[in-house]
Structure formats: structure tokens, C-alpha cells
SERO-4910 file (N, C-alpha, C, O; in steps of 0.05 Angstrom, whole numbers):
BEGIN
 pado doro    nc1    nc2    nc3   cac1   cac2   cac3    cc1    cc2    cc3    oc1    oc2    oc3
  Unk    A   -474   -414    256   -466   -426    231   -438   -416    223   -435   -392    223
  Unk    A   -417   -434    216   -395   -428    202   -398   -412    180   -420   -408    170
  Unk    A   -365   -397    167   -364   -390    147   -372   -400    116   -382   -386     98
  Unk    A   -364   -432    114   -370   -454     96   -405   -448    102   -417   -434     85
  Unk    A   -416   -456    120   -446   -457    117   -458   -433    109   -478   -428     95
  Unk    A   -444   -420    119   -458   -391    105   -459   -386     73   -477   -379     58
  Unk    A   -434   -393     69   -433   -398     32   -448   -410     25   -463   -401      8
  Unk    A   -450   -440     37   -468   -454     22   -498   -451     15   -511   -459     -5
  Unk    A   -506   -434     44   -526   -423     41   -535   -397     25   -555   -398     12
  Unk    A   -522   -380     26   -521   -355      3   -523   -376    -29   -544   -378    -41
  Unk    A   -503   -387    -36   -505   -405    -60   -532   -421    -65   -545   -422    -85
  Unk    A   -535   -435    -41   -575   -446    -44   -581   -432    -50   -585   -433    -74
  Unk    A   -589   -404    -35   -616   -382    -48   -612   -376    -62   -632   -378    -76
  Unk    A   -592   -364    -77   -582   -349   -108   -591   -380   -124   -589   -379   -149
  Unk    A   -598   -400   -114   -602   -427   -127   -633   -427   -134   -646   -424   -154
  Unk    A   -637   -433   -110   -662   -434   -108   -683   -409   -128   -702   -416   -142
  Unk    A   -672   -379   -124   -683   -359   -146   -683   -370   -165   -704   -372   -178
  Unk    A   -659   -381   -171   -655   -384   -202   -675   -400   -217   -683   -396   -240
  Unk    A   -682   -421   -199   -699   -440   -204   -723   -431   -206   -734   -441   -225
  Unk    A   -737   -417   -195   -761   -413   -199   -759   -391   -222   -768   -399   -243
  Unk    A   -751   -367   -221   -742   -349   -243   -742   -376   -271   -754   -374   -292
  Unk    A   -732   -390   -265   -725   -409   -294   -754   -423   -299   -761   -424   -323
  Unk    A   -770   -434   -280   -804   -445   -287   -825   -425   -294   -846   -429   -306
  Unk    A   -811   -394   -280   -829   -369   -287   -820   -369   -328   -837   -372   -346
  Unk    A   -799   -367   -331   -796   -357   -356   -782   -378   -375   -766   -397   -374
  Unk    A   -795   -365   -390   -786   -389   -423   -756   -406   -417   -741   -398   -400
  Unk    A   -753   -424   -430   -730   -432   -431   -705   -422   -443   -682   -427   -437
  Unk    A   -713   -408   -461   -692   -393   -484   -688   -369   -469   -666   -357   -469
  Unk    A   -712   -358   -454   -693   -332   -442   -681   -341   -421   -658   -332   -418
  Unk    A   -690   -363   -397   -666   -361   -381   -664   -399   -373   -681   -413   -361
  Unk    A   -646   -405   -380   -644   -433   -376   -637   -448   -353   -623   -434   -339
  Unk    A   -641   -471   -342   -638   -473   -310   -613   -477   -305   -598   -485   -322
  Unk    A   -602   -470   -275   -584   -470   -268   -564   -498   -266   -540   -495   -260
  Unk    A   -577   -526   -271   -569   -553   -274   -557   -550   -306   -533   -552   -311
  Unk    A   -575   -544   -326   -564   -542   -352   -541   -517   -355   -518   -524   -351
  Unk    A   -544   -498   -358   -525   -476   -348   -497   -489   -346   -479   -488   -363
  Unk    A   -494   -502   -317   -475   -503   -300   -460   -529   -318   -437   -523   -326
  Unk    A   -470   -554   -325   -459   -568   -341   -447   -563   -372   -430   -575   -386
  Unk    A   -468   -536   -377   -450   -530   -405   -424   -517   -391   -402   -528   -394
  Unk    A   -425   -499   -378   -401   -484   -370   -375   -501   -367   -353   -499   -377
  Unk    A   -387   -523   -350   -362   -541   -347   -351   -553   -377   -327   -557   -380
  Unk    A   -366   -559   -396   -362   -566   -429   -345   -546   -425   -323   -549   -414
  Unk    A   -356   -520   -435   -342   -500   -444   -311   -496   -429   -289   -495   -441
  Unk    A   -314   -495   -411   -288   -498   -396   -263   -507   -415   -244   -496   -426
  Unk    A   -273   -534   -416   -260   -557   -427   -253   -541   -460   -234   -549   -473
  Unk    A   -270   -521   -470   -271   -526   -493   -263   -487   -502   -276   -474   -518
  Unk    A   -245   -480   -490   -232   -454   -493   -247   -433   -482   -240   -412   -494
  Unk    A   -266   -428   -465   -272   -414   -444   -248   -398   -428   -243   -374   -427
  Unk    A   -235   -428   -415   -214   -420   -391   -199   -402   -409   -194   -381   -397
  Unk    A   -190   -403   -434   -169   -384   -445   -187   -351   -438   -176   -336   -422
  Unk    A   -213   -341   -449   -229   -318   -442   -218   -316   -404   -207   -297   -394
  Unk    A   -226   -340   -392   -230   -322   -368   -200   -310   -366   -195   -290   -353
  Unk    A   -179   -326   -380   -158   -318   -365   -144   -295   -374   -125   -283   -365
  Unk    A   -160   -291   -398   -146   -256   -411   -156   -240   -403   -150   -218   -412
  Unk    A   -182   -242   -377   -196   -219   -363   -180   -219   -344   -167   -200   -336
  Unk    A   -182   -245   -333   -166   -239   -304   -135   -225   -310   -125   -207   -296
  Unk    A   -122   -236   -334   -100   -226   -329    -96   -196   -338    -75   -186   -333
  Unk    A   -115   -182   -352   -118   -154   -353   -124   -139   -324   -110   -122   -313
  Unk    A   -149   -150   -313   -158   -147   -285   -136   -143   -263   -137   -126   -245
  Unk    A   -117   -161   -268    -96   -164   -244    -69   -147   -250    -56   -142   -230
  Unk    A    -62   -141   -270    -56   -128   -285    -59    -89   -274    -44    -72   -263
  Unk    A    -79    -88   -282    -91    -61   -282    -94    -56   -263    -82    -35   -257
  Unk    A   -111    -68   -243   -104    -68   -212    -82    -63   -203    -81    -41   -191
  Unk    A    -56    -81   -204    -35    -79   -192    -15    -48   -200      3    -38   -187
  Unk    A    -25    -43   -220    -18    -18   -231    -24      2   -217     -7     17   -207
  Unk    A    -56      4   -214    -68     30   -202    -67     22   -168    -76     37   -152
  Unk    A    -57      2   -161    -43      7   -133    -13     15   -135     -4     29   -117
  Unk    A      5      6   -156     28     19   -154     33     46   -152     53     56   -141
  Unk    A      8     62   -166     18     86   -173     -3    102   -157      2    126   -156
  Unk    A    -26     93   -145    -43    115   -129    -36    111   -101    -42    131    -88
  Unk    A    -27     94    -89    -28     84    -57    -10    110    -47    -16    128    -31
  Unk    A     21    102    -70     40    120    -62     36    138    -59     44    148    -38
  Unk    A     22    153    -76     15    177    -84     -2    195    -58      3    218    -51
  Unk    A    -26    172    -46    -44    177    -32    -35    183     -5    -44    199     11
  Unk    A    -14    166     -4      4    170     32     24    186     25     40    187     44
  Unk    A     32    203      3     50    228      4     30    241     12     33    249     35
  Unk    A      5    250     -1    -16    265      0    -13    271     23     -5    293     29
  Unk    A    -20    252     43    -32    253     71    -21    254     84    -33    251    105
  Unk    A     11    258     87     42    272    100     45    290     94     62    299    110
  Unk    A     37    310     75     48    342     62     19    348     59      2    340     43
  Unk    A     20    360     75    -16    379     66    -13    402     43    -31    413     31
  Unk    A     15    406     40     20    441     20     24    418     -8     15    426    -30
  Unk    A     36    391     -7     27    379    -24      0    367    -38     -3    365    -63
  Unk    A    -20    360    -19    -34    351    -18    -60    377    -23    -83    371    -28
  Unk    A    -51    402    -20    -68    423    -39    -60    433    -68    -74    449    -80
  Unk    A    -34    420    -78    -32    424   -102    -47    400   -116    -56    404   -138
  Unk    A    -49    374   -102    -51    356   -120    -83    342   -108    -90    321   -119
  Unk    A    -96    349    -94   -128    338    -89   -144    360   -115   -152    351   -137
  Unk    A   -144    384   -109   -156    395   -137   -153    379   -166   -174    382   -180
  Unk    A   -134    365   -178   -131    355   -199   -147    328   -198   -156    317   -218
  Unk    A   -148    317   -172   -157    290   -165   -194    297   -169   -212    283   -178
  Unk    A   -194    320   -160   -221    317   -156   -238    326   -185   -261    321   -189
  Unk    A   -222    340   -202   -235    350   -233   -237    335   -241   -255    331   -257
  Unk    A   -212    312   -234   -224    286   -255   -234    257   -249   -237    238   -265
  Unk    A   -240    260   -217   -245    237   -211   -278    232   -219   -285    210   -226
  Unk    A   -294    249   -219   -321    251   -228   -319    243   -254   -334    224   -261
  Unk    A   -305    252   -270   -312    252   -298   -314    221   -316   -292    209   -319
  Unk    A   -338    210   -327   -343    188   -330   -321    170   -354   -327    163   -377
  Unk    A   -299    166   -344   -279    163   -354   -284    134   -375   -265    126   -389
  Unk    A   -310    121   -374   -310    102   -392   -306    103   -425   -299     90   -445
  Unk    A   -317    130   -415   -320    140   -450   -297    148   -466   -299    156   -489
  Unk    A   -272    143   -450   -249    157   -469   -236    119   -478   -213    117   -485
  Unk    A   -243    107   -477   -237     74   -487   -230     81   -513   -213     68   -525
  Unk    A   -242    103   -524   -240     98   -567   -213    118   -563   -197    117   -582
  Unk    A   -206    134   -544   -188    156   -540   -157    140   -542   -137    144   -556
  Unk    A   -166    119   -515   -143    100   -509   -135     76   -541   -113     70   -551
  Unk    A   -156     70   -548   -146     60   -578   -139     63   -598   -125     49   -613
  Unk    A   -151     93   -602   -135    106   -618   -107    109   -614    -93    101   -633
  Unk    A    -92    123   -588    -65    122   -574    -51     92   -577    -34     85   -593
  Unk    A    -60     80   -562    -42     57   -558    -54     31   -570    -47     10   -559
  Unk    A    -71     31   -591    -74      1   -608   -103     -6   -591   -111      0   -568
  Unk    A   -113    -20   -609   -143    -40   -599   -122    -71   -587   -128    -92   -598
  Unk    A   -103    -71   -570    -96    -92   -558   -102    -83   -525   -113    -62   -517
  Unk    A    -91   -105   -509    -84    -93   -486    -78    -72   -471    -88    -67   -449
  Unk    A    -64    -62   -480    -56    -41   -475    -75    -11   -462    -74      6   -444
  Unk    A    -88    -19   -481   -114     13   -484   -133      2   -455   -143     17   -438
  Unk    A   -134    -21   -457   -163    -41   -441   -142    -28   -413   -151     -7   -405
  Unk    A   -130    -33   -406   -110    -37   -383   -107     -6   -374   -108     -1   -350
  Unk    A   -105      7   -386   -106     33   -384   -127     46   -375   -127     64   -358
  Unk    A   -152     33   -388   -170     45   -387   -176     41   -355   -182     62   -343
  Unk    A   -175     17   -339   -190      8   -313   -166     16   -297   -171     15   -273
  Unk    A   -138     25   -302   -126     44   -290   -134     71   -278   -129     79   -255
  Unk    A   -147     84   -299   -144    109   -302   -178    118   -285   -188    140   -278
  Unk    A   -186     91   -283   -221     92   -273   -211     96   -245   -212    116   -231
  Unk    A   -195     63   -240   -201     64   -207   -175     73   -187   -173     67   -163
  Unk    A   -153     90   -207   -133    101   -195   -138    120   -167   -126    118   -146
  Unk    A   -161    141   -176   -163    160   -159   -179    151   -131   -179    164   -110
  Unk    A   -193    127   -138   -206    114   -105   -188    115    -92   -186    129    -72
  Unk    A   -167     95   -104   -142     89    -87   -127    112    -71   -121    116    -47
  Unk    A   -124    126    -94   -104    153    -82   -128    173    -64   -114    189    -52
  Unk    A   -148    177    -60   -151    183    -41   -163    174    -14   -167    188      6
  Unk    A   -168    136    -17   -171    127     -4   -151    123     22   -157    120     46
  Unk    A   -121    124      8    -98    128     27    -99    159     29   -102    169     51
  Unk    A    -97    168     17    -89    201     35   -110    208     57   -104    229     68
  Unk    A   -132    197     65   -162    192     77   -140    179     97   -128    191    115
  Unk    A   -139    154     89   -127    144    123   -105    147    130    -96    129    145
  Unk    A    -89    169    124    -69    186    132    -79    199    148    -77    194    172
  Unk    A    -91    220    139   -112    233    153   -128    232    177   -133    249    194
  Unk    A   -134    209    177   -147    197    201   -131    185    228   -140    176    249
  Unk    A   -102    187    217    -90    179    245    -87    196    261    -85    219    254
  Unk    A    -87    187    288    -83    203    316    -54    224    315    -37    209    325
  Unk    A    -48    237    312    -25    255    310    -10    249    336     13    254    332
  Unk    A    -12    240    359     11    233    374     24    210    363     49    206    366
  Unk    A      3    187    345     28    166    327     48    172    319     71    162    323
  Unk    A     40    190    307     57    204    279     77    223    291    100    228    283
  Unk    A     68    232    307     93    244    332    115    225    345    140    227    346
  Unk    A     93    204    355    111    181    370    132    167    352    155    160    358
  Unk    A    121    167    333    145    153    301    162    178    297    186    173    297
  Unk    A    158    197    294    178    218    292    203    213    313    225    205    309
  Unk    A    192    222    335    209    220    351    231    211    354    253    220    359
  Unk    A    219    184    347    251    160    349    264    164    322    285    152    316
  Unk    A    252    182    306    282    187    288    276    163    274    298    152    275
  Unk    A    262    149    263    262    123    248    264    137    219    255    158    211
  Unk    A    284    112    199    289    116    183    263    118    167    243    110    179
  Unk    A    257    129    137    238    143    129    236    103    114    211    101    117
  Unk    A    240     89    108    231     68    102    211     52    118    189     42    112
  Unk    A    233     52    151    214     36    171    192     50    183    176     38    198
  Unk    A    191     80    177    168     99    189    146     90    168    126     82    180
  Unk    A    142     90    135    124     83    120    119     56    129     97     56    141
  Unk    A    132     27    129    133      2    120    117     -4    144     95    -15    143
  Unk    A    134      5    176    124     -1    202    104     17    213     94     10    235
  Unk    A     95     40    201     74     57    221     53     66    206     30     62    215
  Unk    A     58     81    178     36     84    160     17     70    151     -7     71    155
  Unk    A     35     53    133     20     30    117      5     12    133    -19     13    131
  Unk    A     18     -8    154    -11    -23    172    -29     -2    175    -51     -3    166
  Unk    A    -20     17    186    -49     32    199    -60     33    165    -64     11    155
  Unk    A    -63     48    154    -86     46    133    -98     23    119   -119     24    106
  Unk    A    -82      4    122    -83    -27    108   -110    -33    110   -119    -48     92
  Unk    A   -130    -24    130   -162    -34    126   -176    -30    106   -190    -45     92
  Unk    A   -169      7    106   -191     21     85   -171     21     64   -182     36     48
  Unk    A   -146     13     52   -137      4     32   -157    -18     20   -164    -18     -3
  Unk    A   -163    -35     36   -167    -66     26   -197    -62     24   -210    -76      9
  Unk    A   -205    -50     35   -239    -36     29   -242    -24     -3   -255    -35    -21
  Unk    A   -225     -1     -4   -228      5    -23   -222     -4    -51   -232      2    -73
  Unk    A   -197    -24    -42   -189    -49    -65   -218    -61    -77   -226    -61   -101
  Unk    A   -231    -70    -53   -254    -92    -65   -273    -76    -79   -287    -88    -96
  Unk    A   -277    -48    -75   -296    -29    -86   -283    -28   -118   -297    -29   -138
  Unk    A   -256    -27   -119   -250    -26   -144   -239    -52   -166   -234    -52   -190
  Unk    A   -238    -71   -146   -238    -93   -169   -265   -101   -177   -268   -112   -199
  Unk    A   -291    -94   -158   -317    -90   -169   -320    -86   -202   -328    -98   -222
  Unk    A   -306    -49   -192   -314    -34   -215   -295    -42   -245   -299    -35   -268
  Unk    A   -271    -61   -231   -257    -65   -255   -267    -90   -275   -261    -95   -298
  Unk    A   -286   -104   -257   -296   -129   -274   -318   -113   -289   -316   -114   -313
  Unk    A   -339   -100   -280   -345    -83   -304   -336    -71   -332   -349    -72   -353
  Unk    A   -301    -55   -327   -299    -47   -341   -284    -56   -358   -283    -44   -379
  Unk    A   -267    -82   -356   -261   -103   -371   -277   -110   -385   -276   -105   -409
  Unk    A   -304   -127   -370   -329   -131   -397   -327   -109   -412   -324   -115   -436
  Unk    A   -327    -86   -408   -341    -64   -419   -319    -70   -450   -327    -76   -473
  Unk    A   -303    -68   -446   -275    -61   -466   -276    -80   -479   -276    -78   -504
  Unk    A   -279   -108   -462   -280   -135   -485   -303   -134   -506   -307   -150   -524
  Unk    A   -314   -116   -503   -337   -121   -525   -335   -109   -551   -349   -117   -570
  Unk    A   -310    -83   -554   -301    -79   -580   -270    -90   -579   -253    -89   -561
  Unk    A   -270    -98   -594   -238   -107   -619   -225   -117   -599   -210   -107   -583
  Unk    A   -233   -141   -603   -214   -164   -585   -230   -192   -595   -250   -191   -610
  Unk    A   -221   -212   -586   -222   -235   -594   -222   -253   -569   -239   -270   -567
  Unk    A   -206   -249   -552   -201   -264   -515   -214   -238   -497   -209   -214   -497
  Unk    A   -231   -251   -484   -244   -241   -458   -270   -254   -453   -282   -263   -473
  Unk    A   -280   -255   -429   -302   -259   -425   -325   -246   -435   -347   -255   -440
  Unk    A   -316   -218   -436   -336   -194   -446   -340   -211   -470   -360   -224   -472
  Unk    A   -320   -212   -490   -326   -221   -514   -337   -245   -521   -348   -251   -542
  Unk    A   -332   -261   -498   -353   -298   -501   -374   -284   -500   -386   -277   -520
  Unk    A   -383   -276   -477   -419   -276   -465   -431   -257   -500   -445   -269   -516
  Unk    A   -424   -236   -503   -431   -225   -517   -433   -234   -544   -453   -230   -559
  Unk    A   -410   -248   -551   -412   -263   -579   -437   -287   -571   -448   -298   -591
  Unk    A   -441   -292   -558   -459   -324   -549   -486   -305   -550   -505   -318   -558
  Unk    A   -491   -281   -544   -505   -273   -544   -516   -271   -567   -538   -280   -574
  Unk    A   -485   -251   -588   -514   -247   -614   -515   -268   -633   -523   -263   -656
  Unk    A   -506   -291   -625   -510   -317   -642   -537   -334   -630   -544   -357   -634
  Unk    A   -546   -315   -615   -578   -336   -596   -563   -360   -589   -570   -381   -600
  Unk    A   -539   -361   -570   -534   -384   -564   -537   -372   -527   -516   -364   -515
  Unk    A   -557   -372   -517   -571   -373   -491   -558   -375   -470   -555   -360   -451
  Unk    A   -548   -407   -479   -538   -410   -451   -511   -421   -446   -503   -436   -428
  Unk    A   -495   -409   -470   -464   -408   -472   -472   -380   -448   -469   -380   -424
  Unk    A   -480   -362   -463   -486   -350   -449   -483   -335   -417   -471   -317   -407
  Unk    A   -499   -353   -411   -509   -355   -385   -484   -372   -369   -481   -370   -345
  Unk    A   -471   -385   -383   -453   -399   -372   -426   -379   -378   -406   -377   -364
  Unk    A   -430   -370   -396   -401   -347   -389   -404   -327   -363   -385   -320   -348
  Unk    A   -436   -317   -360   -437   -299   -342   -435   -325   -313   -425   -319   -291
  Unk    A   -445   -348   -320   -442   -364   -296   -404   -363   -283   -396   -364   -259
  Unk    A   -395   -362   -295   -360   -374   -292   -348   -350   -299   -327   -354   -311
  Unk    A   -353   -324   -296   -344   -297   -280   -364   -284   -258   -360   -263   -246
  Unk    A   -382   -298   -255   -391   -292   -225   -377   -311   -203   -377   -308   -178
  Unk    A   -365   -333   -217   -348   -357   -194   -321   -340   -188   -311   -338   -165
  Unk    A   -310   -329   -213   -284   -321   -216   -285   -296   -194   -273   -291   -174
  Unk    A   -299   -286   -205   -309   -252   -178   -309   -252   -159   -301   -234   -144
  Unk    A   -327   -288   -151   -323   -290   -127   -299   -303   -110   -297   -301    -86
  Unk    A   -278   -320   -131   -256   -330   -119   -238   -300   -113   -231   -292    -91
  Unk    A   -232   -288   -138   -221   -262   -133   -227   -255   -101   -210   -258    -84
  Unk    A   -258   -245    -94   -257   -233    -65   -253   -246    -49   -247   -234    -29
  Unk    A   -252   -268    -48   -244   -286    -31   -204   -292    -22   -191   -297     -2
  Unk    A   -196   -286    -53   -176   -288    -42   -163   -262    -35   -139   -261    -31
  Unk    A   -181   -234    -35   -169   -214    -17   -173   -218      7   -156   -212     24
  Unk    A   -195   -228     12   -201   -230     45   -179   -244     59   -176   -240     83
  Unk    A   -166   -258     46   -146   -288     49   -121   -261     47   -106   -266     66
  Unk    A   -114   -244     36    -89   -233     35    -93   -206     49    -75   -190     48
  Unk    A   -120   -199     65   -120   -178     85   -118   -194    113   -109   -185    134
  Unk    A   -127   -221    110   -127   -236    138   -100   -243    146    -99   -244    171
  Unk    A    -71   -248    131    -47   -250    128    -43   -227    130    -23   -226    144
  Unk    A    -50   -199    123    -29   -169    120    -45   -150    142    -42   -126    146
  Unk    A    -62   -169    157    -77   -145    181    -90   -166    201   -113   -164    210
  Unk    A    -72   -187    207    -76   -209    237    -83   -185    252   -104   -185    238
  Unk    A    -86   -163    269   -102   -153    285   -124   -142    280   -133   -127    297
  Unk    A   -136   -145    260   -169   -143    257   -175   -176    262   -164   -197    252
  Unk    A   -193   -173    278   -211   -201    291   -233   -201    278   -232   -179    266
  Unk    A   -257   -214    273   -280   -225    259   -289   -211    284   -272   -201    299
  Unk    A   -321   -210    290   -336   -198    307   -327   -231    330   -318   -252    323
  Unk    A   -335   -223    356   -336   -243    379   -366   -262    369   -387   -253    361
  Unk    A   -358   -291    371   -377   -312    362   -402   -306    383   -425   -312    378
  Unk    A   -393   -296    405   -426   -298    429   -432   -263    424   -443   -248    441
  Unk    A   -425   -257    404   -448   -236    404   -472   -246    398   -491   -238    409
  Unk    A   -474   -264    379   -497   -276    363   -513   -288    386   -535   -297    379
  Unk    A   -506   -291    416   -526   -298    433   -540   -272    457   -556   -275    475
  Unk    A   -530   -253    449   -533   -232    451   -570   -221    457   -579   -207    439
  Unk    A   -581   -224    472   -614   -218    469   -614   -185    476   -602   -173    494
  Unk    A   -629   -178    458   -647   -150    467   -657   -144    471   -677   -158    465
  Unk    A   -665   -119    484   -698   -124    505   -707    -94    506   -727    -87    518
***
């Protein structure tokens, strides 16, 4: 089966649940996925798209941030080890610490706008990043890193041409781990003092018992979540042409 059929099929069964989940239980708690899906499209029409697009554009936003400033950070790490023991101890006191809870910290500082929200899913999924690259620094074969030496390559084309591809996998691994965690924490933020976000549709639809606005806000950021990963896969398949998909005749593969 193709990639297309595979979707379509993942999408049936998450279909098909839904449907029976919806004949198991009342209508008010969960409404079917035919009704759902047609309000969403209303809503669309009817100032939705403005919510999704103040998540996404926080989301993308915040993201692009905490790759600006941890990637770098993570592949100095993983070139200077006498660096990389001054600065992993700091990484690691605070990478545990459940950083959701300082949101009233961040508003207080910088305003109940943007600002604080953006900060906040910075400051969460910065340290994946940074040590997700200093990790695959780490992991390269030391005659590379010799062999790049060698030729004396300028310190631009040694990062641009030898570092960066090589880690570019578990970069883009750990990207999807954290735009995960950033659509959480977007909702999370939209739910105090704001007016645009999705957090703030689903939730306002909520405590107005409107069901399956609802259900249709959470319907049309689980599409959006999924266009999102989709279009990383689409910008790791363009920035890492030598990773191949598994061989198609493995799947005929018998074992015995």
C-alpha cells in the first residue's frame, strides 16, 4: 500500500472509532464525526481560521526561535568539550524543571500579549534542541572531523558542509518531538488573557455548552498538527535526500 493509502486508512479508523464512540455516548458529550466536521467547515468560514492562525503563528514563531538559539548553541557544545562542561550543568538544572508554571512569571514581565506565550514554548523546548545537537556532535566518527580538519576548510564550509548534514536527522527528530510539545503549550497559554487562539475557541465553546464548536475546534488543530508534520517530513526529504524510506521488498520478506 502507498503512502496516500496508508493515510487514508489511519483516517478511516480514527473514523470509524469515532463513530461508534459517538452511538456508545450521548450526543451532547460527543457528537458524530459527519456533524462535527461540517460545523468546522461553517466555522472556518465564520472566524475560526483567524484562531488557528494566531496559534500557528505563535507556534512557528517560537519554534523558529528556539531553533535559532539552541541548534547553535548545541553544535558549539559538541566542538569544545571544556565548553560544553561549563554549559551542560546549566542545561541540565533547568531542563527538568516544569517550566509551564512560570506563564504568570512571563506576564507579569512582558504583558498578557504575545510576547509572554512565545516565550514561554521557547524556553520549554529550547533545551531538547540544544542538546539534541550537541548529542549528534557527539556521535560522529572522529576521523570525519579529522578528515574536515585537515583540508583546512574555512570554519563556515566545515559547519554548513560537514556538521550540520550529519546531524540533520536527529535535529528533525527532535524538531517533531517539540512542535508536539509546543501545540500543547500554546493551548495551554491560550486559555488565559487572550482573545485569538485556538486554546481560546475550544475552551470558550466549551464553557458556553456549545459541544461541538467544540469538537470542531479540537477537529481543525488536529488537521493543522497534522499538516504541520507533514510539512516537516516534506522539508527533511528536501534537506536530507540521503536518507531513503525502508526498501519496498522488505514487506515481502517471510520469516521462518
Amino acid at each position: 500500500m502507498n503512502r496516500k493509502g496508508n493515510v487514508l486508512l489511519g483516517f478511516g479508523g480514527i473514523t470509524a472509532i469515532w463513530i461508534i464512540a459517538a452511538l456508545v455516548l450521548p450526543d451532547r458529550v460527543l457528537p458524530g464525526p459527519a456533524e462535527t466536521f461540517i460545523r468546522m467547515i461553517a466555522l472556518i468560514g465564520d472566524g475560526m481560521l483567524l484562531h488557528l492562525g494566531a496559534s500557528v503563528l505563535r507556534l512557528t514563531v517560537a519554534v523558529a526561535g528556539a531553533v535559532g538559539l539552541g541548534v547553535p548553541i548545541g553544535l558549539v557544545m559538541g566542538l569544545h568539550p571544556k565548553l560544553d562542561r561549563v554549559l551542560s550543568p546549566i542545561a541540565y538544572v533547568f531542563y527538568p524543571i516544569p517550566k509551564i508554571a512560570l506563564l504568570p512569571v512571563f506576564m507579569l514581565l512582558l504583558g498578557i500579549g504575545n510576547a509572554a506565550k512565545i516565550t514561554l514554548v521557547i524556553t520549554i523546548i529550547i533545551f531538547q534542541l540544544l542538546l539534541a545537537a550537541r548529542d549528534g556532535v557527539r556521535e560522529l566518527p572522529d576521523d570525519i572531523l579529522l578528515a574536515a580538519r585537515s583540508l583546512d576548510l574555512p570554519l563556515r564550509m566545515y559547519y554548513l558542509d560537514v556538521v550540520i548534514p550529519a546531524v540533520l536527522p536527529r535535529l528533525f527528530t527532535a524538531l517533531r518531538l517539540c512542535v508536539g510539545i509546543s501545540f500543547s503549550v500554546i493551548f495551554f497559554s491560550e486559555s488565559f488573557a487572550t482573545r485569538y487562539g485556538v486554546g481560546y475557541f475550544i475552551m470558550n465553546a466549551w464553557a458556553q455548552v456549545l459541544y461541538v464548536d467544540m469538537y470542531s475546534g479540537i477537529l481543525a488543530l488536529s488537521i493543522t498538527g497534522f499538516l504541520v508534520f507533514k510539512g516537516i517530513d516534506l522539508l527533511q526529504k528536501v534537506s536530507c535526500p540521503w536518507l531513503s524510506p525502508p526498501a519496498a521488498n522488505y514487506q515481502n520478506l517471510s520469516w521462518r
